[in-house]
N, C-alpha and C positions, 0 to 999 in steps of 0.2 A: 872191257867185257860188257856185254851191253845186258840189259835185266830183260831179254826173251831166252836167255838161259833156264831164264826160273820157270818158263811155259813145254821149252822143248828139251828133245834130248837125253833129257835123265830122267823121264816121268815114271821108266816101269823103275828103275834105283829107287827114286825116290818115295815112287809108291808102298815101298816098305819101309823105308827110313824111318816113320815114327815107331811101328812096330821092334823095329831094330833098335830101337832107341831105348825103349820098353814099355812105348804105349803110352797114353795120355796123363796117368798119372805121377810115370817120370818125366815128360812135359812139364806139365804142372809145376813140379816142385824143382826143376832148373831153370822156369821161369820167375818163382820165388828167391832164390837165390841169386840168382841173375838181376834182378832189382833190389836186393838186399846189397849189391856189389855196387852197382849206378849207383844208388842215390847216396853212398859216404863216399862218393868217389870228387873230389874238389872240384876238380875237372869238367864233371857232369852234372853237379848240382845243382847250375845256376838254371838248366832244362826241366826243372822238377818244381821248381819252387811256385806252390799255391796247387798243383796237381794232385787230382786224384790218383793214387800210386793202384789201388785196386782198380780203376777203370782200366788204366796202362794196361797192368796185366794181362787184364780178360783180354783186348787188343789184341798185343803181344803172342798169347796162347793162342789163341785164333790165326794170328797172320802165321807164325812158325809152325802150326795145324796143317795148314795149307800149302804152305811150306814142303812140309814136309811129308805131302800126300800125292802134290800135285798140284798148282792152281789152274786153276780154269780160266781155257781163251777170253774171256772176257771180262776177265778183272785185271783193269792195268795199275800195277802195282808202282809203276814209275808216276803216274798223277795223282794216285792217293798219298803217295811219300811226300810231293813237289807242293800238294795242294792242301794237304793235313797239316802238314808241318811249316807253312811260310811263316808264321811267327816266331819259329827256330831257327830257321834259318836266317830269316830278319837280326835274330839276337845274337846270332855268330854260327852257327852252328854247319859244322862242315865237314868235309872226310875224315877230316885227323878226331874227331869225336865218332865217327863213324870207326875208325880202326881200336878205339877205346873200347868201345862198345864190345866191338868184334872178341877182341881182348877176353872182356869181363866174362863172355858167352863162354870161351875156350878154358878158361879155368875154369868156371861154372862143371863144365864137364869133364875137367878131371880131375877137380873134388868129387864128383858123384861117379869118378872109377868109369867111366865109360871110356871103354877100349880105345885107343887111339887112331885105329886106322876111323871107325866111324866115326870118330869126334871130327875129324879130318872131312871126314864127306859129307860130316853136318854143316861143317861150316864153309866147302866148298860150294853149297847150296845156296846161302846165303850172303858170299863174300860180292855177287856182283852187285850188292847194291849199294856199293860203295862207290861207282858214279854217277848215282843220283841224287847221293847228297852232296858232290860235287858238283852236280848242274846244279843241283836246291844254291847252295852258299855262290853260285855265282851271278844266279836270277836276282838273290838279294842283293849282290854288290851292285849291279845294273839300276834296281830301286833306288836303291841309296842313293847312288850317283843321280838317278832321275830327278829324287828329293831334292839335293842341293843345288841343279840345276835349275828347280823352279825356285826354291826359294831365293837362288842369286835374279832370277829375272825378275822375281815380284820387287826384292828389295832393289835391283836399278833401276824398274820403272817405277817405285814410289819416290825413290831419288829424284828422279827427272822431274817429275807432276810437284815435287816440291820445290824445287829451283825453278819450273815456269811460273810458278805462286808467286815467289821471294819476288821473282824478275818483273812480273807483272806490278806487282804492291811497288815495289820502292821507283820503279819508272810510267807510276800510273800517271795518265795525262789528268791534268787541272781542269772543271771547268770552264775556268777563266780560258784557260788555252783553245778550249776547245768551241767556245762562241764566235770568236776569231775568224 
């Protein structure tokens, strides 16, 4: 499912979704809880650590804000994921944390009693973007693989540049030989 779901389609749904939900300060406080869930979770911890947990938030509130209003044609929400997060996805970070996520969201909501069918359409909202943290963890392994690719060429051509040394030094001409 590709994330222009999140632009087309369901925009008059969604355009009450947060109302439905019960407005911004049930927002609010199932995005508190929802981070209260991530960060004891073993799983996800290693994404938080040295993080501002109240920037996340504000974030957070904002992107599911928008979310769940509507977003506008011109916020691509697959390069801000791709391009906010390369240090995440660098450090492992990939669908199966994305379905974690997804997880902590869906309890979140039904600790806070939110009817099931809209819990359902909340997070049918937000389930496609679970393959862009698939392309995220795959753009990382392509890095990775870049990485170790130069580092093997750097260390066989500093290999080479040292054995034409050695070879030079120990069969250097004399000299004697070379007035000859």
């Amino acid at each position: 499912m590709s994330t222009a779901s999140l632009h087309y389609g369901a925009n008059e749904r969604r355009a009450i979704m947060l109302e439905k939900l019960g407005g911004k300060e049930v927002l609010q406080e199932a995005v508190d809880q929802f981070y209260e869930r991530q960060i004891h979770d073993e799983r996800l911890m290693i994404f938080f650590r040295g993080t501002d947990i109240s920037i996340l938030k504000w974030h957070q509130f904002n992107l599911m804000s928008i979310s769940f209003t509507g977003v506008p044609d011109n916020f691509d929400v697959e390069h801000l994921i791709l391009n906010r997060h390369m240090t995440l996805f660098d450090q492992g970070l990939n669908q199966d944390h994305f379905d974690m996520v997804l997880q902590h969201f869906s309890d979140t909501l039904t600790d806070m009693k939110v009817d099931p069918s809209l819990a359902e359409e909340a997070l049918e909202i937000i389930s496609p973007l679970r393959d862009v943290f698939l392309e995220g963890s795959l753009q990382a392994a392509i890095r990775r693989r870049s990485r170790r690719l130069s580092r093997l060429y750097t260390t066989g051509a500093l290999t080479a540049l040292a054995i034409g040394i050695v070879t030079f030094l120990l069969h250097k001409p004399n000299k004697k030989d070379m007035i000859k």
